[in-house]
py3Dmol code that shows the C-alpha trace and the ligand (Angstrom):
import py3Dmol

protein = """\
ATOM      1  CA  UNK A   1      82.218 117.962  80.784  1.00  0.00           C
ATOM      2  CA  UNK A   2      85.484 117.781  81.951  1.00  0.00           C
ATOM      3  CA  UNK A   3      86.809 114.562  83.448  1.00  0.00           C
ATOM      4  CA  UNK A   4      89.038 115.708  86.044  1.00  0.00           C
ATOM      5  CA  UNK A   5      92.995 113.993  86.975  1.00  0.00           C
ATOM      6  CA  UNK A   6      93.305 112.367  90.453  1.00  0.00           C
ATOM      7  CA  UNK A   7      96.933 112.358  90.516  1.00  0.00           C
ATOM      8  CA  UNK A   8      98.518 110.123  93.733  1.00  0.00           C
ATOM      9  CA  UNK A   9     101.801 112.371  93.885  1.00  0.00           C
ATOM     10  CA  UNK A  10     100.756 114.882  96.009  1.00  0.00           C
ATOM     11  CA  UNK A  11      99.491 112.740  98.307  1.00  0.00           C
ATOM     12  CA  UNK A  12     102.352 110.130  98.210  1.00  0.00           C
ATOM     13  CA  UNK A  13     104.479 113.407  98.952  1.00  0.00           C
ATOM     14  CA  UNK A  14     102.022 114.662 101.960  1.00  0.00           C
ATOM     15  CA  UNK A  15     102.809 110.713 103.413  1.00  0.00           C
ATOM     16  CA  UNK A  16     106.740 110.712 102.670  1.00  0.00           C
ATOM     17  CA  UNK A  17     106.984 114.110 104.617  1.00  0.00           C
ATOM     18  CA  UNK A  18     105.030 111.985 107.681  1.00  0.00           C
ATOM     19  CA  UNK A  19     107.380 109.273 107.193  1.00  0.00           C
ATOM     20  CA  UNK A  20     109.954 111.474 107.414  1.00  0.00           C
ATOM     21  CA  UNK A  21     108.781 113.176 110.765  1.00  0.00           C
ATOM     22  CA  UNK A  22     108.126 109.594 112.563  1.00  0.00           C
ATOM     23  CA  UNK A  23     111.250 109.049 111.401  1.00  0.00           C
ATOM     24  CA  UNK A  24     112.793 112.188 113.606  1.00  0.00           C
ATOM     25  CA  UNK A  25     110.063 110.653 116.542  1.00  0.00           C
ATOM     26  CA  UNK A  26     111.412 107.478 116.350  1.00  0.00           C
ATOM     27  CA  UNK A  27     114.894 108.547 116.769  1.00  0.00           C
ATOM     28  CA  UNK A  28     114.472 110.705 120.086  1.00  0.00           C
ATOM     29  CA  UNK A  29     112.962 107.211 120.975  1.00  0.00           C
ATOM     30  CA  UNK A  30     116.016 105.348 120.228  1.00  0.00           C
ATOM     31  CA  UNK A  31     114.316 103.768 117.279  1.00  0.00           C
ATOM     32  CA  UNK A  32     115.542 102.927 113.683  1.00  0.00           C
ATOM     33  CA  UNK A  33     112.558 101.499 111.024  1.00  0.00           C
ATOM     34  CA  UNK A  34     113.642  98.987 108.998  1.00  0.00           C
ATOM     35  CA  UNK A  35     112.147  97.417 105.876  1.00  0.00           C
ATOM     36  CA  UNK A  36     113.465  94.046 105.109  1.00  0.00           C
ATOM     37  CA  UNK A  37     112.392  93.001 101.477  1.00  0.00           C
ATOM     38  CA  UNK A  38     113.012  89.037 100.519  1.00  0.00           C
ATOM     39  CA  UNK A  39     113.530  88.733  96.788  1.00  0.00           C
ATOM     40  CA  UNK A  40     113.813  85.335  94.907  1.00  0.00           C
ATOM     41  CA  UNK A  41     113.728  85.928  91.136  1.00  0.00           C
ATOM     42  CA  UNK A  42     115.656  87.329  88.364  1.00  0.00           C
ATOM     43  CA  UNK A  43     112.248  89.177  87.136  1.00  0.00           C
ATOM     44  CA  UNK A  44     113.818  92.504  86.153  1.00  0.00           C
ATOM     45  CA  UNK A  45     110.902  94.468  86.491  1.00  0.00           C
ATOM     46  CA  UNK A  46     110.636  93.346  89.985  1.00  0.00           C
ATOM     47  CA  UNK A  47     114.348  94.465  90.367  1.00  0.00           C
ATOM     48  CA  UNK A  48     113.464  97.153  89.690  1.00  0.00           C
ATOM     49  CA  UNK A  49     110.865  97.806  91.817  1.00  0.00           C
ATOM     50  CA  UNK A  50     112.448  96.477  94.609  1.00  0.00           C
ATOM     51  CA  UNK A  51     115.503  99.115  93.793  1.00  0.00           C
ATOM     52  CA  UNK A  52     112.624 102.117  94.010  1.00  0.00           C
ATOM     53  CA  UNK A  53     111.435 101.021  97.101  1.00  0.00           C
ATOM     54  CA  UNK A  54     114.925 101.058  98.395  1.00  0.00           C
ATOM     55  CA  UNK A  55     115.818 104.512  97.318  1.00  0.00           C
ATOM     56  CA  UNK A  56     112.439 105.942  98.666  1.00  0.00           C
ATOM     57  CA  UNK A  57     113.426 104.063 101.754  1.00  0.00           C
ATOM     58  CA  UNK A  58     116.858 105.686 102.056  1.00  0.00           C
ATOM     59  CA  UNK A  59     115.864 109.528 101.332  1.00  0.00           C
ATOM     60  CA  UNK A  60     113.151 109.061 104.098  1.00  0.00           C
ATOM     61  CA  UNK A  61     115.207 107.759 106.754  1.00  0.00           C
ATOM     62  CA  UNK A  62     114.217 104.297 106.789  1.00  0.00           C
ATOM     63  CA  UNK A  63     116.394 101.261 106.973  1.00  0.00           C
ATOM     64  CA  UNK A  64     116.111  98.947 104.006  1.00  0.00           C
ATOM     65  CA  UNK A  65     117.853  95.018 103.983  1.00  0.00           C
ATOM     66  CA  UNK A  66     117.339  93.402 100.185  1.00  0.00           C
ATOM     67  CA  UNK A  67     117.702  89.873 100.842  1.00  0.00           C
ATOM     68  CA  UNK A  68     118.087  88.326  97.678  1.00  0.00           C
ATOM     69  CA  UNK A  69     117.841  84.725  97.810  1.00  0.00           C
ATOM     70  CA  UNK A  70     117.934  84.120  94.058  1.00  0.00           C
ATOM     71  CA  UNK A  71     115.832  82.982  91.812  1.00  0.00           C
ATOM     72  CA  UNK A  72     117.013  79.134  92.780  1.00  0.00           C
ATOM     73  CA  UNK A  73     115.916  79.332  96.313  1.00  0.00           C
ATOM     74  CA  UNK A  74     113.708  76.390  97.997  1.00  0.00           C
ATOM     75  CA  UNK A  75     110.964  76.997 100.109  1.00  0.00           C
ATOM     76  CA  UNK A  76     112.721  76.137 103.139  1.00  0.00           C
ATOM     77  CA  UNK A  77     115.421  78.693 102.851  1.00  0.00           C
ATOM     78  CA  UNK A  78     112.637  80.984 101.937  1.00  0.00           C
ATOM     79  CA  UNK A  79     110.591  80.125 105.124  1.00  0.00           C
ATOM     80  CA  UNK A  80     114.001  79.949 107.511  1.00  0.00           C
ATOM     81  CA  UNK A  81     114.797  83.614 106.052  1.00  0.00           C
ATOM     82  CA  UNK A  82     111.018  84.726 107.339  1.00  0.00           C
ATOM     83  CA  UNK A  83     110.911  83.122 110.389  1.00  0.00           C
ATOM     84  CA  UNK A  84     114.354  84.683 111.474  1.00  0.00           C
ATOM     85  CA  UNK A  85     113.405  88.179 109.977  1.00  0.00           C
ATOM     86  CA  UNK A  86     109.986  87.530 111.942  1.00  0.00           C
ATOM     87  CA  UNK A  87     112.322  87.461 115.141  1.00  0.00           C
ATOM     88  CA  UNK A  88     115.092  89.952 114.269  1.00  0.00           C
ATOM     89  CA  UNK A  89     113.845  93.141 117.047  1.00  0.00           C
ATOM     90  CA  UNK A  90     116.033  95.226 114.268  1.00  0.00           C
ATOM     91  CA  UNK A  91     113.878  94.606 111.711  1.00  0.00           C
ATOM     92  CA  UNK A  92     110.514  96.261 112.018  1.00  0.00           C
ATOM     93  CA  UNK A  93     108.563  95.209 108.466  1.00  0.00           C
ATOM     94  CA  UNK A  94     109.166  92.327 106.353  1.00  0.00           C
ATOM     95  CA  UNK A  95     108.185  92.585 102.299  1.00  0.00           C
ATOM     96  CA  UNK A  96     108.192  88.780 100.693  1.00  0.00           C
ATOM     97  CA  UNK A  97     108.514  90.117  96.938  1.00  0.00           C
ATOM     98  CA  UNK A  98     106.476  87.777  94.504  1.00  0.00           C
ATOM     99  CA  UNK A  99     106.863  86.181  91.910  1.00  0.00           C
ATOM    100  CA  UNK A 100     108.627  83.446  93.922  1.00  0.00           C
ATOM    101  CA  UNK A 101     110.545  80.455  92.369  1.00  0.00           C
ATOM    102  CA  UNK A 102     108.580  77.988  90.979  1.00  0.00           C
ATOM    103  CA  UNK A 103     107.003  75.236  93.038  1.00  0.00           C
ATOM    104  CA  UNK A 104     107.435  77.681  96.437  1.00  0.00           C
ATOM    105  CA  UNK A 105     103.910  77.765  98.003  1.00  0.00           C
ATOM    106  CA  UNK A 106     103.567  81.440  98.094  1.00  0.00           C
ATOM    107  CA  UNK A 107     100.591  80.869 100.868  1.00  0.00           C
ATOM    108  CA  UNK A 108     102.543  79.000 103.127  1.00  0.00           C
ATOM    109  CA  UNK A 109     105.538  81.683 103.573  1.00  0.00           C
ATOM    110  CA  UNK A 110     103.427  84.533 103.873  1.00  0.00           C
ATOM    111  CA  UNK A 111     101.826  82.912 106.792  1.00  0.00           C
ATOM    112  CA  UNK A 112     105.290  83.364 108.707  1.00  0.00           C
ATOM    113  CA  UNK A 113     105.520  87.159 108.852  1.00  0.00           C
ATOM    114  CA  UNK A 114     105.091  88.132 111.748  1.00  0.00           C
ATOM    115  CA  UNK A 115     101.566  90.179 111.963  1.00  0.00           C
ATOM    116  CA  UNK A 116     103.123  93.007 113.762  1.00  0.00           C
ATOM    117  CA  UNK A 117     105.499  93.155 110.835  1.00  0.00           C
ATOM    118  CA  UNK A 118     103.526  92.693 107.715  1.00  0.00           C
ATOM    119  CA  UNK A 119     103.681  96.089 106.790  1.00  0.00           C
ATOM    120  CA  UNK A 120     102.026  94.904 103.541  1.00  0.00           C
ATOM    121  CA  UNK A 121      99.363  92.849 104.795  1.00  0.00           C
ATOM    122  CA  UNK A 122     100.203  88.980 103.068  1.00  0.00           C
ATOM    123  CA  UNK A 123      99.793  87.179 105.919  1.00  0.00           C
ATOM    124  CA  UNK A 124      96.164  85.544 105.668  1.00  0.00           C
ATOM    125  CA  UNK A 125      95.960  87.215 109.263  1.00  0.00           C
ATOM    126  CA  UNK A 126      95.800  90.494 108.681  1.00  0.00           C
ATOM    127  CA  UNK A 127      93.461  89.862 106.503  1.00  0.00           C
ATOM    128  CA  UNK A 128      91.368  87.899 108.957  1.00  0.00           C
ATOM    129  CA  UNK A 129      91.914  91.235 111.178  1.00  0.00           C
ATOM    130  CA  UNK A 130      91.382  93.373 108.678  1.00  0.00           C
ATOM    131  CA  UNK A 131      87.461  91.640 108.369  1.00  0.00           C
ATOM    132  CA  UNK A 132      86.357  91.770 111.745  1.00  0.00           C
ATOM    133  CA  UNK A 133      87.600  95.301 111.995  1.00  0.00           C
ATOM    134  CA  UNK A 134      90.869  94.480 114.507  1.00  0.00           C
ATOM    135  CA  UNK A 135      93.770  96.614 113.527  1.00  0.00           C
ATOM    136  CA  UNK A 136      95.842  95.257 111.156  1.00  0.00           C
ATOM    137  CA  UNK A 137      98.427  96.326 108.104  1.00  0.00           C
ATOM    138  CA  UNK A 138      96.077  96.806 105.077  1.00  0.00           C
ATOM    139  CA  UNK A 139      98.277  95.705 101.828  1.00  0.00           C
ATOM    140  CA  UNK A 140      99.378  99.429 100.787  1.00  0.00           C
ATOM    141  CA  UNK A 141      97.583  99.106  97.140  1.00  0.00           C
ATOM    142  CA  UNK A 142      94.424  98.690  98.939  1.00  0.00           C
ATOM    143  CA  UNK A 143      94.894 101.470 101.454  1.00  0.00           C
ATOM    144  CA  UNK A 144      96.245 103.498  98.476  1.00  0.00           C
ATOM    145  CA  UNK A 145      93.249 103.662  97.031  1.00  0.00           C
ATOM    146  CA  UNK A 146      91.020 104.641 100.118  1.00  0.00           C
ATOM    147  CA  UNK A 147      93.761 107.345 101.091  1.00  0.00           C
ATOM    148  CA  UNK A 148      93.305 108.928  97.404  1.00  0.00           C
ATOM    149  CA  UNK A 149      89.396 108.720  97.747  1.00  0.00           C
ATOM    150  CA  UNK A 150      90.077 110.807 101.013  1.00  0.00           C
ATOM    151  CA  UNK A 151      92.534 112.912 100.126  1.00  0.00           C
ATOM    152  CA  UNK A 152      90.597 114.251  97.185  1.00  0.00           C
ATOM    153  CA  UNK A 153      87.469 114.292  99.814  1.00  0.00           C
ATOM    154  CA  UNK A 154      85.574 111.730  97.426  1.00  0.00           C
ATOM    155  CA  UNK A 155      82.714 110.281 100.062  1.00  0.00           C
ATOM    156  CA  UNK A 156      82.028 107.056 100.031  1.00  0.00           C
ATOM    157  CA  UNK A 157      79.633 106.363 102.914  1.00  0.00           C
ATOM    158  CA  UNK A 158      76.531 105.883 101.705  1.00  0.00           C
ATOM    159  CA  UNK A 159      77.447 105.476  98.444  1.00  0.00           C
ATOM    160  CA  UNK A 160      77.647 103.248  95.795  1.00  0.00           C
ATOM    161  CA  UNK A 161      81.305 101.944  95.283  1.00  0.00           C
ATOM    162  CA  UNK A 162      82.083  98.946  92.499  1.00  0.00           C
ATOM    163  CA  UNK A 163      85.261  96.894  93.091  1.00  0.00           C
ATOM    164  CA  UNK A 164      86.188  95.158  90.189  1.00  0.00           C
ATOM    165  CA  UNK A 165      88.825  92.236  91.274  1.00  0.00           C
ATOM    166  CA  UNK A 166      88.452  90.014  93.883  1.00  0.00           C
ATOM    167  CA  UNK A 167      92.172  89.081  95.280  1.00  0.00           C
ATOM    168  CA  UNK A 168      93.514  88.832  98.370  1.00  0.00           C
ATOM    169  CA  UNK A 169      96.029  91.308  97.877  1.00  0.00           C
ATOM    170  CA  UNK A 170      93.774  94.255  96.050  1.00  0.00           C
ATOM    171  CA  UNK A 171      89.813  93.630  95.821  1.00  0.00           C
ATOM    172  CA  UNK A 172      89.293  91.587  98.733  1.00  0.00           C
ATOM    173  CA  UNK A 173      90.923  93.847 101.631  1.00  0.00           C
ATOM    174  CA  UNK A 174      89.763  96.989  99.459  1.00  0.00           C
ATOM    175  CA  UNK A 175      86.062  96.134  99.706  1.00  0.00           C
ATOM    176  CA  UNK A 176      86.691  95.548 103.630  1.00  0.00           C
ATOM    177  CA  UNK A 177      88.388  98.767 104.111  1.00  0.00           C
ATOM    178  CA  UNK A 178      85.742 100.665 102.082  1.00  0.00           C
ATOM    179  CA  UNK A 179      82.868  98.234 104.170  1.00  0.00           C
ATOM    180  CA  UNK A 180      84.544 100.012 107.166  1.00  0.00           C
ATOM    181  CA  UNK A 181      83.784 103.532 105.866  1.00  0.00           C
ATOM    182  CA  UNK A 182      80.305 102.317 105.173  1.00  0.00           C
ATOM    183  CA  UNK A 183      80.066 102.582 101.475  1.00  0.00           C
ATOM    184  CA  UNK A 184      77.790 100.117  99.872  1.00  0.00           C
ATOM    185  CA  UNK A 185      80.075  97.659  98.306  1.00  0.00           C
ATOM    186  CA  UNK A 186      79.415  95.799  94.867  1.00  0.00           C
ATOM    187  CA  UNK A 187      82.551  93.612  94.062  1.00  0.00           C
ATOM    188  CA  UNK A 188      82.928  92.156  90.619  1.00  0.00           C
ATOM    189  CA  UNK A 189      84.965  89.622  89.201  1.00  0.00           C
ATOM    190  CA  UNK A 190      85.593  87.377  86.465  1.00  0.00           C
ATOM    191  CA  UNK A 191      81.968  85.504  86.361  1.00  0.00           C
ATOM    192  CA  UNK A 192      79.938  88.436  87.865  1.00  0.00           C
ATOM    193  CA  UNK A 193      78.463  89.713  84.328  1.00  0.00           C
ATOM    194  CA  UNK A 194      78.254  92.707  82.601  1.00  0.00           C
ATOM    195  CA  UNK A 195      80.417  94.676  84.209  1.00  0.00           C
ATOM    196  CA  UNK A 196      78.413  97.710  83.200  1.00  0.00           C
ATOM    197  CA  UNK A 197      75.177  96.376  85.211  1.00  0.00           C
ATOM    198  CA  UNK A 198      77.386  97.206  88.394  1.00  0.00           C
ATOM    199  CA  UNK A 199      79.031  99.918  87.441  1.00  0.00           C
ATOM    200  CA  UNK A 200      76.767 101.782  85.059  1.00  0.00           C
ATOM    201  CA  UNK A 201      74.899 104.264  87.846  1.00  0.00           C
ATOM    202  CA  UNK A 202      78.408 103.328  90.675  1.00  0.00           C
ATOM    203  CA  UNK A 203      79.356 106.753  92.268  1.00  0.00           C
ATOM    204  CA  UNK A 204      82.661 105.013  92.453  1.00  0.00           C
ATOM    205  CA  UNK A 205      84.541 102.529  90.553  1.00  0.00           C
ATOM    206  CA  UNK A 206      87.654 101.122  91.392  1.00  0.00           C
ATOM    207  CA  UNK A 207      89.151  98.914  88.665  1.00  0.00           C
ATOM    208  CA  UNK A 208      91.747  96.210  89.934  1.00  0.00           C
ATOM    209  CA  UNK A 209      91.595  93.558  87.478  1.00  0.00           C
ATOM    210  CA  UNK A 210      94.839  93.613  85.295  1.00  0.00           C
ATOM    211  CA  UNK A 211      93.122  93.713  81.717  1.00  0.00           C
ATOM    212  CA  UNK A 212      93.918  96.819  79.411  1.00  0.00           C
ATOM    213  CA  UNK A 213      91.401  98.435  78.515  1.00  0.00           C
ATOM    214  CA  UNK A 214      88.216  96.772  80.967  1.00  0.00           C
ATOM    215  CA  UNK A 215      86.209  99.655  81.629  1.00  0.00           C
ATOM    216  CA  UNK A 216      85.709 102.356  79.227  1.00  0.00           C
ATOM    217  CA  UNK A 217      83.432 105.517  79.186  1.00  0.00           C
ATOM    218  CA  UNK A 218      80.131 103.323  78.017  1.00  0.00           C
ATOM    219  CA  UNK A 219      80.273 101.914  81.604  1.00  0.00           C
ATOM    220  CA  UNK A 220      80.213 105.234  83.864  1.00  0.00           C
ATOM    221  CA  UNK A 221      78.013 107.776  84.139  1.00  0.00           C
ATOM    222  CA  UNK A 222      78.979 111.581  84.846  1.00  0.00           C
ATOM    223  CA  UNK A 223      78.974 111.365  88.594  1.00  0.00           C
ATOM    224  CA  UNK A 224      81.480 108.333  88.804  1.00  0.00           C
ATOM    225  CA  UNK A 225      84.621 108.686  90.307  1.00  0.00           C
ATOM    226  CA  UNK A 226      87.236 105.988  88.583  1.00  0.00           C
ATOM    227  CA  UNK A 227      90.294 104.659  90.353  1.00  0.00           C
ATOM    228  CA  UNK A 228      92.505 102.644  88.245  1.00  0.00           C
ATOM    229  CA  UNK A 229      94.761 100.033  90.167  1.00  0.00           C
ATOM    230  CA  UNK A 230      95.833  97.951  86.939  1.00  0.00           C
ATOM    231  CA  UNK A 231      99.698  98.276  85.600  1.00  0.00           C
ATOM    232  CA  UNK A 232      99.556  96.398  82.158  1.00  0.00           C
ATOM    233  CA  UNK A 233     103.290  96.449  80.451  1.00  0.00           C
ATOM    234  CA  UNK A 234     102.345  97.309  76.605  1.00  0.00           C
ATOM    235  CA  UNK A 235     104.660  95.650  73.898  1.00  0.00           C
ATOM    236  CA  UNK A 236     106.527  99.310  73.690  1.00  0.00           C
ATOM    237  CA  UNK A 237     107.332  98.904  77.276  1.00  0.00           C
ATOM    238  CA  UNK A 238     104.966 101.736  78.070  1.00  0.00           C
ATOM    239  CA  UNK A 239     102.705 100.999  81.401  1.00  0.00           C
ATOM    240  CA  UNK A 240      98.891 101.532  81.360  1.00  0.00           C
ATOM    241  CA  UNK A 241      96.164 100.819  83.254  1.00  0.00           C
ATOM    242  CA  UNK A 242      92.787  98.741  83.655  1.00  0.00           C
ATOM    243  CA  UNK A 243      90.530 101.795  82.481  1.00  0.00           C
ATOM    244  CA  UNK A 244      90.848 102.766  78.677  1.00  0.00           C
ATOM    245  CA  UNK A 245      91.308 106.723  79.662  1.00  0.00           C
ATOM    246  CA  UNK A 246      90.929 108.662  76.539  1.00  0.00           C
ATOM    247  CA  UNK A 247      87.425 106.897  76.617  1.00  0.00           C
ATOM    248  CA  UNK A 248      86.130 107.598  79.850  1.00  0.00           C
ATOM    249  CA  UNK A 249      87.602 111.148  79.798  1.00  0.00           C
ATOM    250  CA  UNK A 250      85.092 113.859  78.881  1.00  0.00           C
ATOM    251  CA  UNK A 251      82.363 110.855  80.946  1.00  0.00           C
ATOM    252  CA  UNK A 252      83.162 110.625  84.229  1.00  0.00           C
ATOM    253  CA  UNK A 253      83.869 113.087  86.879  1.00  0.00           C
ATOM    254  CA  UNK A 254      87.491 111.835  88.014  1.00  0.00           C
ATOM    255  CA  UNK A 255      89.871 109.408  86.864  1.00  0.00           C
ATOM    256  CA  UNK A 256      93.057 108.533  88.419  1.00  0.00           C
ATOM    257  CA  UNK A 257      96.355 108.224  86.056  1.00  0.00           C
ATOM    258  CA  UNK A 258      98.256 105.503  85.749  1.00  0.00           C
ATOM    259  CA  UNK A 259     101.265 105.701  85.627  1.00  0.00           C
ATOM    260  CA  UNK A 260     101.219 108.272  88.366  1.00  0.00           C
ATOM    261  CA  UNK A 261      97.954 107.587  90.399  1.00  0.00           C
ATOM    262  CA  UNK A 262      97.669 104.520  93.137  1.00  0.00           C
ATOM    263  CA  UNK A 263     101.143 103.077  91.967  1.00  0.00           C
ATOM    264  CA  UNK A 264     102.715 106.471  93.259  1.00  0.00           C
ATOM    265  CA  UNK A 265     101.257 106.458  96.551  1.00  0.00           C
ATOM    266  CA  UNK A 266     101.998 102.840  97.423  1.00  0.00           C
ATOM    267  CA  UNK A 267     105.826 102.932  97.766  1.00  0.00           C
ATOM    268  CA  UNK A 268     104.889 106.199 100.176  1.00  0.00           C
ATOM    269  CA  UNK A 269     102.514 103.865 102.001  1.00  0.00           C
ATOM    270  CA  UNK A 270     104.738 100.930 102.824  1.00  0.00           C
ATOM    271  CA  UNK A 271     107.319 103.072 104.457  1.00  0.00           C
ATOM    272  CA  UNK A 272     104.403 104.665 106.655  1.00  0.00           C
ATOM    273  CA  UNK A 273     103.550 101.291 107.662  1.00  0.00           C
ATOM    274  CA  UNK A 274     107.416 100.618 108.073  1.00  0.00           C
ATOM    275  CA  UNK A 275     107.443 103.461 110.512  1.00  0.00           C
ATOM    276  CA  UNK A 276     103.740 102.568 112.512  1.00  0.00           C
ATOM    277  CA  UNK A 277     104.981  99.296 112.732  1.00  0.00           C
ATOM    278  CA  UNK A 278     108.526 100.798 113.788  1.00  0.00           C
ATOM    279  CA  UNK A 279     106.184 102.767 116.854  1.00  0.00           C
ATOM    280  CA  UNK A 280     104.042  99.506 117.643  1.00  0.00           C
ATOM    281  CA  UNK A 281     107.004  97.461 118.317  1.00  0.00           C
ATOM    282  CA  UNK A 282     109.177 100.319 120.103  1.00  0.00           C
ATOM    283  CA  UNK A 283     110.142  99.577 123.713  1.00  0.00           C
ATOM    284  CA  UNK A 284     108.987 102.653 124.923  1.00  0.00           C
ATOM    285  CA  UNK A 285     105.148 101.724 124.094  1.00  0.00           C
ATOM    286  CA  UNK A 286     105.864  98.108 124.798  1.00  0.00           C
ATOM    287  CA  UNK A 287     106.512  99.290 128.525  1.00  0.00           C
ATOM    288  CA  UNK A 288     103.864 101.775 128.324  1.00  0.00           C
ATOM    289  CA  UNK A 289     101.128  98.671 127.677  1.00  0.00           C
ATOM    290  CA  UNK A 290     102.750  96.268 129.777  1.00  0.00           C
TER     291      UNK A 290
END
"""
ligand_1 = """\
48
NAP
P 94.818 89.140 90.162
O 95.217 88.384 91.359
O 95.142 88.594 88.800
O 93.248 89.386 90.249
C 92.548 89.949 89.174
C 91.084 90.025 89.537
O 90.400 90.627 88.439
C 90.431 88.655 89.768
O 89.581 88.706 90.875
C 89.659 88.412 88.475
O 88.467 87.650 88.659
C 89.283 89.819 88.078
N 89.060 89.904 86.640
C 89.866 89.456 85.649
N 89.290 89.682 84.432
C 88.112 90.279 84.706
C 87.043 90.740 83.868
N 87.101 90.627 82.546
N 85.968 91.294 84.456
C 85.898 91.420 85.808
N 86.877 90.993 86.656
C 87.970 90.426 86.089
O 95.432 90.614 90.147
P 95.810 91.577 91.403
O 97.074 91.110 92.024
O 94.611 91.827 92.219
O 96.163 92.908 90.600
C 95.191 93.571 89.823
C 95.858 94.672 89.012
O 96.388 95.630 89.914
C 97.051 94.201 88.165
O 97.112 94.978 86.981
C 98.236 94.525 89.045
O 99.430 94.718 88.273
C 97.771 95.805 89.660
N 98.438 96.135 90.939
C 98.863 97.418 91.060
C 99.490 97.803 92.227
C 99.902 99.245 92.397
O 100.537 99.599 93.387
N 99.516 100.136 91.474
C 99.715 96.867 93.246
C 99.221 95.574 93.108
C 98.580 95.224 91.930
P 88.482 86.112 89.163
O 88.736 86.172 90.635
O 87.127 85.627 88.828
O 89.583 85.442 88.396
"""
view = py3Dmol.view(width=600, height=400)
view.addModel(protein, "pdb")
view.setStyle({"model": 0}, {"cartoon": {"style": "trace"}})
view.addModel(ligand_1, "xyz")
view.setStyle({"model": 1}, {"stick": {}})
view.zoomTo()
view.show()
């Protein structure tokens, strides 16, 4: 059997071409998106990834502020810098880029985006939302991986789905989001056992855990349908995932890539949330509800 590639690029390309149209929407409207993205380290990888999200920001019409603080910056500047971008009407998501200095209570900043602009769902808010089923701004990893499921028409009500991870930033809002679409949720974690007892007869397994090489073809049957979130750096600078592929290929019935699977359609998804949140905020509907 065949273990067939779930690649996130056609998708990611589906939702930039969306992004670009609300983009055209927005305009008639008066409206520019903007992404403001607070940086505070000299992490090069995360440079770099800020630099990618600019660029896919630019070609799809969206506004994108860096605000690098540096990798000095206190909490207070940090939290000043969020409550004014919180208030700015120009500025219609706000991205607090981690890893922060050290010392800087992560939990407390996030706490001061705005809800209507946490585009990727940090504040503990949209979170809260997010489990009684109000709208909210799912982080984009998360939704990533429910948007793939769909857009390769992989069901999931009904059906048994494993979630291995339990943070607030991947596992956690994932299992709500799939709860939501009424799958029957097993999440796993760090003391939860054998992680082939869960995932063994799953019909889907998403892996989110951050250790090369987790789950491997003993621990999926031939129906399962694996999504890898992990990004491990190898020594060689090479990126892999959670999910040891050349094992579970040939064993399960899908697998996505990495690099080139979740990771992909992330970036795509931030801007789209950039852009909602862009609508939500417009004057036009503002009026319209008042
Ligand atoms: P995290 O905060 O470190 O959480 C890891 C989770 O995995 C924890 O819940 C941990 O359990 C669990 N875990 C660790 N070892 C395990 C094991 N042996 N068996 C079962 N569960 C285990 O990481 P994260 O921020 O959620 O990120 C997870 C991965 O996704 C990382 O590789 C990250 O780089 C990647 N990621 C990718 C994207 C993307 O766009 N592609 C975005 C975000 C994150 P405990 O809770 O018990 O410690």
């Amino acid at each position: 059997m065949s273990t067939v590639t779930l690649s996130g690029k056609p998708l990611a390309a589906v939702i930039r071409q969306r992004v670009q149209d609300e983009v055209r929407n927005l305009e008639q409207d008066g409206v520019r998106p903007a992404l403001a993205v607070v940086i505070a380290t000299d992490d090069e990888s995360t440079h770099w990834y800020v630099r990618s999200i600019e660029r896919a920001a630019e070609s799809a019409g969206v506004g994108c502020r860096i605000v690098d603080l540096g990798h000095d910056a206190t909490e207070q500047v940090l939290a000043s810098v969020l409550r004014d971008l919180s208030a700015e009407p120009s500025v219609s998501g706000i991205i607090l880029q981690t890893p922060l200095p050290a010392g800087v209570r992560a939990d407390a900043l996030v706490g001061l985006i705005a809800p209507e602009k946490d585009i990727d769902g940090a504040n503990p808010l949209s979170l809260g939302r997010l489990a009684v089923g109000q709208p909210a701004f799912a982080p984009a990893t998360a939704r990533s991986v429910v948007e793939i499921l769909d857009h390769y028409s992989v069901p999931v009500a009904g059906r048994d789905v494993v979630v291995v991870g339990r943070s607030a930033v991947v596992g956690k809002p994932l299992s709500l989001l799939l709860l939501e679409r009424d799958a029957a949720v097993t999440v796993c974690h760090s003391r939860s056992g054998p992680l082939e007892r869960h995932t063994k007869d799953a019909d889907v397994v998403v892996v989110a855990a951050g250790r090369t090489g987790l789950l491997g073809g003993s621990h999926v049957s031939a129906k399962a349908t694996v999504v890898d979130v992990g990004t491990n750096v190898l020594p060689d600078g090479s990126l892999v995932g959670d999910v040891d592929a050349a094992s579970v290929d040939g064993v399960a019935a899908a697998l996505t890539p990495v690099p080139g699977g979740v990771g992909s359609v992330t970036t795509a998804l931030l801007l789209l949330h950039t852009v909602e949140a862009a609508r939500k905020q417009s004057p036009a509907l503002l009026l319209e509800n008042a």
